[in-house]
Jmol script that loads the backbone (N, CA, C; Angstrom):
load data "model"
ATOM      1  N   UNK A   1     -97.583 154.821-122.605  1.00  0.00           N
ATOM      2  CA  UNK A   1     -96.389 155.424-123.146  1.00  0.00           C
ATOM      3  C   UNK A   1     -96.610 156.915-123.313  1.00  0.00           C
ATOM      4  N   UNK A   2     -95.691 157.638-122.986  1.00  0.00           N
ATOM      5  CA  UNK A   2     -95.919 159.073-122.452  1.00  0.00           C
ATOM      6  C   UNK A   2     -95.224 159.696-124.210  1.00  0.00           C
ATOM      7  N   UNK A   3     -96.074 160.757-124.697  1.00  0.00           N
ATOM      8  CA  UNK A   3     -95.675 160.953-126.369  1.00  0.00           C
ATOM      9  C   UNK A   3     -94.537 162.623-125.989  1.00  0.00           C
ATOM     10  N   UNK A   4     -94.122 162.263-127.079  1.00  0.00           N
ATOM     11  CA  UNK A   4     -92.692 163.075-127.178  1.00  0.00           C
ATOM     12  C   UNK A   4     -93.536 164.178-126.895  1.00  0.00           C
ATOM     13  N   UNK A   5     -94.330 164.583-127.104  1.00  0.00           N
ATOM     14  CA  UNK A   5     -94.995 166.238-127.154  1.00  0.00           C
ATOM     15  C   UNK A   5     -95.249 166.471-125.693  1.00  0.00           C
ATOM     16  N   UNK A   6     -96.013 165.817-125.250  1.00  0.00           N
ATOM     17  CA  UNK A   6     -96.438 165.609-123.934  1.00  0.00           C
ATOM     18  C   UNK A   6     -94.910 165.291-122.786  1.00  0.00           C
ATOM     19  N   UNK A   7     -94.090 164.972-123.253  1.00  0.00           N
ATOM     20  CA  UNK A   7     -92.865 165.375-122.420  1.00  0.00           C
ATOM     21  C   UNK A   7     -92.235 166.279-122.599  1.00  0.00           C
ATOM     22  N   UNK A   8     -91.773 167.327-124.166  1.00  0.00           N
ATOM     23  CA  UNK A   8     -91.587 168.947-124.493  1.00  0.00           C
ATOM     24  C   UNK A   8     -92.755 169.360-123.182  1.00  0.00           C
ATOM     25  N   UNK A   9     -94.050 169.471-123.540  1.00  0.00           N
ATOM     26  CA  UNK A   9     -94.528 170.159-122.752  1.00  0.00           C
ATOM     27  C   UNK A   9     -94.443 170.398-121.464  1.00  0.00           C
ATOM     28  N   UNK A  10     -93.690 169.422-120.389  1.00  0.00           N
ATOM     29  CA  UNK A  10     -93.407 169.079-119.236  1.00  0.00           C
ATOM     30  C   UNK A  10     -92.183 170.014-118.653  1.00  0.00           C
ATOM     31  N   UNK A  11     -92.587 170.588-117.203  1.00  0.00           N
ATOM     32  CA  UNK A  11     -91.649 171.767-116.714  1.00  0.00           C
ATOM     33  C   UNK A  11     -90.295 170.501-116.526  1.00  0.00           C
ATOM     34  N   UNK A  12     -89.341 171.113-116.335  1.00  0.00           N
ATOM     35  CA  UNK A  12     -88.063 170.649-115.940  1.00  0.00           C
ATOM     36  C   UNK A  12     -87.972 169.479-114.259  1.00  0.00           C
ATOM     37  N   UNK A  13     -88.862 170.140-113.511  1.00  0.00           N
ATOM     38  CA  UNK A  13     -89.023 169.503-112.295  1.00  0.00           C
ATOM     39  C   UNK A  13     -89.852 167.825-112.848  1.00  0.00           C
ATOM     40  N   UNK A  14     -90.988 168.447-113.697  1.00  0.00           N
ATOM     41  CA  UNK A  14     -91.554 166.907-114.139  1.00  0.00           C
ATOM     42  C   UNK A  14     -90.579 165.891-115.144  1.00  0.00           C
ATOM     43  N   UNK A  15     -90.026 166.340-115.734  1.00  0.00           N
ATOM     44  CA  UNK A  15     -89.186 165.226-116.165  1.00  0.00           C
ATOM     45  C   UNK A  15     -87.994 164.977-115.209  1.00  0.00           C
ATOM     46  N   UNK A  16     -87.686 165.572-114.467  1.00  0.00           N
ATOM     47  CA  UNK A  16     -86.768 165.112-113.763  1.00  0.00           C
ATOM     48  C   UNK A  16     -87.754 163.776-112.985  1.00  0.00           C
ATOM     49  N   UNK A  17     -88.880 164.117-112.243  1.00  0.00           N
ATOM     50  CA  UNK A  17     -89.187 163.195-111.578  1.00  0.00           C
ATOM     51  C   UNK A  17     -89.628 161.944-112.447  1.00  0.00           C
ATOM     52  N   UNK A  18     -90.625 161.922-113.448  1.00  0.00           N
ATOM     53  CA  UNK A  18     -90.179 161.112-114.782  1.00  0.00           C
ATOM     54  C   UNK A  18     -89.127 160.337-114.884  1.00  0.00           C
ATOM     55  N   UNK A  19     -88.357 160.634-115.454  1.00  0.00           N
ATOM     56  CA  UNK A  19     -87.139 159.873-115.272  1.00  0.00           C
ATOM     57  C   UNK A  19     -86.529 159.397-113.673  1.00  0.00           C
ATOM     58  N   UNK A  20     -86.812 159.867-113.060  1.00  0.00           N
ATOM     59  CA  UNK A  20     -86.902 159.099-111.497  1.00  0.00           C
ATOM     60  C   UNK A  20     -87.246 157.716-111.386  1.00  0.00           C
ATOM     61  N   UNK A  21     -88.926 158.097-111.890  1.00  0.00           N
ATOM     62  CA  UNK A  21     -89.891 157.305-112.021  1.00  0.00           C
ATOM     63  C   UNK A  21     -89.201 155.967-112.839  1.00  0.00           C
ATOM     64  N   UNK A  22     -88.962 156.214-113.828  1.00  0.00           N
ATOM     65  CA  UNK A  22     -89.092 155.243-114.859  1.00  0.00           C
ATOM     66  C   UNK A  22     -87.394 154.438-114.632  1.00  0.00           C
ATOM     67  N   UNK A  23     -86.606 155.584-114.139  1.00  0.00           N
ATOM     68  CA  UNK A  23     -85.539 154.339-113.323  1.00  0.00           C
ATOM     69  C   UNK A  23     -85.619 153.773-112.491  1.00  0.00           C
ATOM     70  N   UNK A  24     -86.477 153.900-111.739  1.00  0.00           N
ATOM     71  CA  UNK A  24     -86.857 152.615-110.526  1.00  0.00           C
ATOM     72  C   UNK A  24     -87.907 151.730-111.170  1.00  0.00           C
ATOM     73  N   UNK A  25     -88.088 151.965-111.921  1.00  0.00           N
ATOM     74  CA  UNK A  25     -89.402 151.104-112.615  1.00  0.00           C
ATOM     75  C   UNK A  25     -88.327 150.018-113.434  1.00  0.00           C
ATOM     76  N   UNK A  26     -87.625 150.673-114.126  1.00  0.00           N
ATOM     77  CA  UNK A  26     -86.647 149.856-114.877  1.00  0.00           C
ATOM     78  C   UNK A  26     -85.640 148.797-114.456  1.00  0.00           C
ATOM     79  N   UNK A  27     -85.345 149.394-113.017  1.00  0.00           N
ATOM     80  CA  UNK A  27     -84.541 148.899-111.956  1.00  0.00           C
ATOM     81  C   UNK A  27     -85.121 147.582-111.814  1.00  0.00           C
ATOM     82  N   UNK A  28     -86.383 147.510-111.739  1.00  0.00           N
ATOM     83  CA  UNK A  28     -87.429 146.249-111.030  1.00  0.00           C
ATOM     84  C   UNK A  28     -87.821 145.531-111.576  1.00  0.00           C
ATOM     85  N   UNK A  29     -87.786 146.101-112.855  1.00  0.00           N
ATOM     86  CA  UNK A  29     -88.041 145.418-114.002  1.00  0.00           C
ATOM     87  C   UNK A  29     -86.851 144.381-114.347  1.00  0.00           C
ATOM     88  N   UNK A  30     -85.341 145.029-114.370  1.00  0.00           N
ATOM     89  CA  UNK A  30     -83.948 144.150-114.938  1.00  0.00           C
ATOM     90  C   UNK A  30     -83.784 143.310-113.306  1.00  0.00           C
ATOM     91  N   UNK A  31     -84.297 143.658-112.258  1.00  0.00           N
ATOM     92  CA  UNK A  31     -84.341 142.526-111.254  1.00  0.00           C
ATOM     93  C   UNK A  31     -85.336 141.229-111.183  1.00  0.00           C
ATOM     94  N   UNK A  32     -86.428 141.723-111.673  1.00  0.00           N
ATOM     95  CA  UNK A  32     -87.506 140.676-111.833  1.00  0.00           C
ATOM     96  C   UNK A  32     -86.813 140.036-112.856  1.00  0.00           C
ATOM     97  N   UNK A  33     -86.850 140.105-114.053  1.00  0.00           N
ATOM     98  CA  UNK A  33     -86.099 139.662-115.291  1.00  0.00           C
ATOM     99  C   UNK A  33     -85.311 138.811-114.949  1.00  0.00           C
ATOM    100  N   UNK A  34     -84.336 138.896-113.748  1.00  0.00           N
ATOM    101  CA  UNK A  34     -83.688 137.928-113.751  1.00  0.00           C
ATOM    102  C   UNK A  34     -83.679 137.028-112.765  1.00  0.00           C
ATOM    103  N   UNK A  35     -84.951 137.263-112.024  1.00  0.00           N
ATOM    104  CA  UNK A  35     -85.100 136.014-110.915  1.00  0.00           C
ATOM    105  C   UNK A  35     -86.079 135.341-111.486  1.00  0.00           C
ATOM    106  N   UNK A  36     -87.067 135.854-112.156  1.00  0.00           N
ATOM    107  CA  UNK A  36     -88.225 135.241-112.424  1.00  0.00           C
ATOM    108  C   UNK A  36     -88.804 135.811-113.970  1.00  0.00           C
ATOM    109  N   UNK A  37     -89.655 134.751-114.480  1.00  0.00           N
ATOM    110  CA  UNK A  37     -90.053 135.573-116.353  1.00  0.00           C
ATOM    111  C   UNK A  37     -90.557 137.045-115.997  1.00  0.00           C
ATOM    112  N   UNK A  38     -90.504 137.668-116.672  1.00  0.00           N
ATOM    113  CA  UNK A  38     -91.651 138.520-116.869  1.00  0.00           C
ATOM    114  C   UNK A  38     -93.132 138.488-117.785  1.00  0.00           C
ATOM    115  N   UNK A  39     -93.699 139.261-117.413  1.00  0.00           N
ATOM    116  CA  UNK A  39     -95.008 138.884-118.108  1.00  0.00           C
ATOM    117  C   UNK A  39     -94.779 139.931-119.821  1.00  0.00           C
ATOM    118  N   UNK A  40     -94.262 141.062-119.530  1.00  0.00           N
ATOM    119  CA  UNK A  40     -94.046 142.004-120.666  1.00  0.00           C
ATOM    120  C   UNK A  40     -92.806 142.003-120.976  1.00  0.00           C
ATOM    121  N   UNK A  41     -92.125 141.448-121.510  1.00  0.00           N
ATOM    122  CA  UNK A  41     -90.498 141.886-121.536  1.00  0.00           C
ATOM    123  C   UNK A  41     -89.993 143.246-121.992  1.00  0.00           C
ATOM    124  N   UNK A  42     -91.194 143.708-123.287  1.00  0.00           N
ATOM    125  CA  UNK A  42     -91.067 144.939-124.016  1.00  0.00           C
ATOM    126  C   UNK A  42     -90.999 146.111-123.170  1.00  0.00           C
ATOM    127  N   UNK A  43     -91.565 145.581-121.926  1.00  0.00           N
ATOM    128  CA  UNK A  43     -91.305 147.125-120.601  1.00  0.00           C
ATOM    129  C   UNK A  43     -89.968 146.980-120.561  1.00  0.00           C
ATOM    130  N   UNK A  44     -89.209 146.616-120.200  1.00  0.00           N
ATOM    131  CA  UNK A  44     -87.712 146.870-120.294  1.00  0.00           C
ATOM    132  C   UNK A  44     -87.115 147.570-121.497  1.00  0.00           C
ATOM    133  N   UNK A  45     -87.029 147.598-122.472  1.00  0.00           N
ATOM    134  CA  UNK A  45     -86.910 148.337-123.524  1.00  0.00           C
ATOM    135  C   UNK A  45     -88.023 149.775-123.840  1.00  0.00           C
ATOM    136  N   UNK A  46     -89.082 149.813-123.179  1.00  0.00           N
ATOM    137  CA  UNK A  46     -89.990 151.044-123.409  1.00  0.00           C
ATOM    138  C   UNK A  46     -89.484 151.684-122.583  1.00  0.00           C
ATOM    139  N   UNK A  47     -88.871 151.372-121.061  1.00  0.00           N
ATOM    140  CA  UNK A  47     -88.243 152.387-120.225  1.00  0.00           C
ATOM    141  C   UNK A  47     -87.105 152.548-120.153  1.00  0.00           C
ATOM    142  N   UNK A  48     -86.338 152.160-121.159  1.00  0.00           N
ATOM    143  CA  UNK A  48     -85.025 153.108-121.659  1.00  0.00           C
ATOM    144  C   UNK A  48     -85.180 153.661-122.785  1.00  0.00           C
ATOM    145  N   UNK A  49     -85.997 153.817-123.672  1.00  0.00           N
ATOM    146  CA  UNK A  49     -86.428 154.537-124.103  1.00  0.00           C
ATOM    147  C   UNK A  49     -86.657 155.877-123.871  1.00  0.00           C
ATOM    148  N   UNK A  50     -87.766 155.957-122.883  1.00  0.00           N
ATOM    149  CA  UNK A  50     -88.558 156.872-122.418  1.00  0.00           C
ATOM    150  C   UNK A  50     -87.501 157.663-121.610  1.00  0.00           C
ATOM    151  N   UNK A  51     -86.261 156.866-120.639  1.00  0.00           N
ATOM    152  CA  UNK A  51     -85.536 157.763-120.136  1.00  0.00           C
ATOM    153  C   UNK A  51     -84.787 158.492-121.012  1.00  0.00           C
ATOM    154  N   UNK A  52     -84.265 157.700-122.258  1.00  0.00           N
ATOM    155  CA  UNK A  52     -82.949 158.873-123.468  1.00  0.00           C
ATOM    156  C   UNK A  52     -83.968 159.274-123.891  1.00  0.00           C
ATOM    157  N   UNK A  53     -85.342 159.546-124.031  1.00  0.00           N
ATOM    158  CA  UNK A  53     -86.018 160.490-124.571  1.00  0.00           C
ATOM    159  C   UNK A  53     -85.814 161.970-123.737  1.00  0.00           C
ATOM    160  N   UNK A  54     -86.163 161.464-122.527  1.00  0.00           N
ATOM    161  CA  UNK A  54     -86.274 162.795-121.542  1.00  0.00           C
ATOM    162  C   UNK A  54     -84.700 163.098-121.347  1.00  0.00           C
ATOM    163  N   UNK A  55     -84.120 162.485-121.332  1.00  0.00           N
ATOM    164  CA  UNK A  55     -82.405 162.945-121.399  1.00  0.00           C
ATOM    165  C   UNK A  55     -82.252 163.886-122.820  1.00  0.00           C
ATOM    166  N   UNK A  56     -82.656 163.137-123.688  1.00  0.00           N
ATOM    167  CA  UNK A  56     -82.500 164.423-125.067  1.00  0.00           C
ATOM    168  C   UNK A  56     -83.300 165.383-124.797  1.00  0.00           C
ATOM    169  N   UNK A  57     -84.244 165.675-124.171  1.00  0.00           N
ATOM    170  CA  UNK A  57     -85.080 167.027-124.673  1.00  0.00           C
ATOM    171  C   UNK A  57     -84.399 167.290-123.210  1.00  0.00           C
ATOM    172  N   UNK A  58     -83.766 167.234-122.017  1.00  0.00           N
ATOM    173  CA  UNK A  58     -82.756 168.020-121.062  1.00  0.00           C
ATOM    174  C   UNK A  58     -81.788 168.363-121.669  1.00  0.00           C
ATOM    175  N   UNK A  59     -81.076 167.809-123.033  1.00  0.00           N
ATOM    176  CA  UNK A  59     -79.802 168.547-123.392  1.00  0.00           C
ATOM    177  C   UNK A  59     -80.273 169.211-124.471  1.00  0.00           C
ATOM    178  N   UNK A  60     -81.519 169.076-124.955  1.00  0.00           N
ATOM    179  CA  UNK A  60     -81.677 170.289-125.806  1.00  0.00           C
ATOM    180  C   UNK A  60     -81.794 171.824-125.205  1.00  0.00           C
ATOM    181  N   UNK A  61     -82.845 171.610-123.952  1.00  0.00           N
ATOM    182  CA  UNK A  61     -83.202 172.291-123.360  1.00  0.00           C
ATOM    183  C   UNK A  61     -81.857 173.329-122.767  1.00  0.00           C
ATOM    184  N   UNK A  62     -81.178 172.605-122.739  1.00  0.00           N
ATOM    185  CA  UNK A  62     -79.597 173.291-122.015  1.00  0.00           C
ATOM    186  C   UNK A  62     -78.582 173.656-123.125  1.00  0.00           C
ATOM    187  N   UNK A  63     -78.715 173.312-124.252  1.00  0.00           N
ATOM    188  CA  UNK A  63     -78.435 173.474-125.330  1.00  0.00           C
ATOM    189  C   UNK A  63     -78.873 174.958-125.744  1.00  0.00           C
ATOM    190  N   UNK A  64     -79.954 175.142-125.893  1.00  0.00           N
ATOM    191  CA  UNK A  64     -80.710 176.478-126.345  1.00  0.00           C
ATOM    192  C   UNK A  64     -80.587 177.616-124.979  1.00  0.00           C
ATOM    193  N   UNK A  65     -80.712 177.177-123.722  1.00  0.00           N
ATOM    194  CA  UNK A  65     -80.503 178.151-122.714  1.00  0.00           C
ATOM    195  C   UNK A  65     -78.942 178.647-122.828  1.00  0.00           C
ATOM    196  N   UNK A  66     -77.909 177.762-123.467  1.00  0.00           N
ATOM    197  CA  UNK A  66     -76.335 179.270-123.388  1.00  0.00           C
ATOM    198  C   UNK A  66     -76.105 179.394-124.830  1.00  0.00           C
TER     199      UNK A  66
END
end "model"
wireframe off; spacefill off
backbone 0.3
color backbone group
């Protein structure tokens, strides 16, 4: 799990890909989920998380730039 500080610290290009990341991860995750158990279910909920995390610190970020 990637900590709030450690994503502030991250240029704009890395959370974009971040959140890339973690929507195709999530994607595979709510498809597995529903063909077959999963082994972690709590990954589905840690990676929407992690994406409105990096979505809030993009609208802060755009927030403070005007």
């Amino acid at each position: 799990m990637t900590k709030i500080k450690e994503l502030r610290d991250m240029s704009d290009e890395q959370l974009q890909a971040t959140i890339n990341e973690a929507g195709e991860t999530l994607f595979r995750l709510r498809f597995q989920s529903q063909s077959e158990r999963l082994n972690t279910p709590s990954e589905i909920r840690k990676n929407r998380r992690l994406i409105a995390r990096i979505k809030t610190i993009q609208t802060e970020r755009t927030a403070a730039s005007t």
